[in-house]
C-alpha positions as CSV (number, residue, x, y, z in Angstrom):
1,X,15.0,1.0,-1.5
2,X,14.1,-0.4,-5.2
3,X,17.2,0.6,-7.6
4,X,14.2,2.5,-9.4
5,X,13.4,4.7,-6.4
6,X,17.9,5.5,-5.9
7,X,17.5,6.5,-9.6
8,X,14.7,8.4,-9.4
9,X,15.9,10.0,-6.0
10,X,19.4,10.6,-7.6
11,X,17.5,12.7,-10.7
12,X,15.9,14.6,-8.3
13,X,19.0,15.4,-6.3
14,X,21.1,16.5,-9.5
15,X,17.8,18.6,-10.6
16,X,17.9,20.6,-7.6
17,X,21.7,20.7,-7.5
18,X,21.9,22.4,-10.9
19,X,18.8,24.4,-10.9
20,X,17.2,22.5,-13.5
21,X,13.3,21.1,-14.5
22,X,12.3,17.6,-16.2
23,X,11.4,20.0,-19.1
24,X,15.3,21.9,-19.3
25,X,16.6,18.1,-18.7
26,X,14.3,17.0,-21.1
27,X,15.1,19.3,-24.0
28,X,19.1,18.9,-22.8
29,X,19.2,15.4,-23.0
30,X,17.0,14.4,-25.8
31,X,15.3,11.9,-23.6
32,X,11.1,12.7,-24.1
33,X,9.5,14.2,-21.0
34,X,7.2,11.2,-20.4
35,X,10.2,9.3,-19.7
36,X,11.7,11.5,-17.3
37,X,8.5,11.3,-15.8
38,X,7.7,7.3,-15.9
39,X,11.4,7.7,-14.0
40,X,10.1,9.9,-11.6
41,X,7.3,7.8,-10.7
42,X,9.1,4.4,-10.4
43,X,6.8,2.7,-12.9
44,X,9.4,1.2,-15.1
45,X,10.8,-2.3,-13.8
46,X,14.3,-1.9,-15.8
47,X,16.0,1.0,-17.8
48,X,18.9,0.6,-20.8
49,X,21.9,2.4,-19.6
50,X,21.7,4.6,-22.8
51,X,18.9,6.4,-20.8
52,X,21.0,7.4,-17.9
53,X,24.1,7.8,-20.2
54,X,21.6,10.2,-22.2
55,X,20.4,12.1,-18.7
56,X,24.2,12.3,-17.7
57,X,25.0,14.0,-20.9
58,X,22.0,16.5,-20.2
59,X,23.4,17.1,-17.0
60,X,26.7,17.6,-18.4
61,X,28.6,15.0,-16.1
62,X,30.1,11.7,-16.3
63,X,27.9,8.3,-15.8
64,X,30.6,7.4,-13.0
65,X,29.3,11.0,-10.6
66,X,25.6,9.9,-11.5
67,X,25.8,6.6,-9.6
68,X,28.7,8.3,-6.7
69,X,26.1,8.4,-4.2
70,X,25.4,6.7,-1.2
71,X,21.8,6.2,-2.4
72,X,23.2,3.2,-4.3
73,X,25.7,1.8,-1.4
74,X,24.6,-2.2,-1.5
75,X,23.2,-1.7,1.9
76,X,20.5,0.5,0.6
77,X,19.3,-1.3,-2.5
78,X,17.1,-4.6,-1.9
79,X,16.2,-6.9,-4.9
């Protein structure tokens, strides 16, 4: 899978974990709703870290438990 699609996927996943919408992540975050959503649909080619750092903080954990998933193992990400 694109990098794009693990982020987006690994969003989703902490969304559902904490019970949270775009909108709650949104307001949480201070990262604007059409973001999350470009995010969501894996129309952006590259993203600054400050984004995720930004979504972490909304989601009250560390950048380092955002990307501790095996969606971003080497084997599943292609170039």
């Amino acid at each position: 899978m694109q990098l794009n699609e693990a982020i987006s996927k690994r969003i989703d996943e902490l969304l559902r974990e904490r019970k949270l919408t775009q909108y709650k992540l949104s307001r949480k975050s201070g990262v604007p709703q059409s973001t999350l959503s470009t995010i969501k649909s894996c129309t952006f080619h590259s993203m600054k870290l400050r984004i995720i750092y930004e979504i972490c903080e909304g989601l009250e954990i560390e950048m380092k438990d955002f990307f501790d998933s095996p969606l971003f193992a080497r084997e599943n990400l292609i170039d």
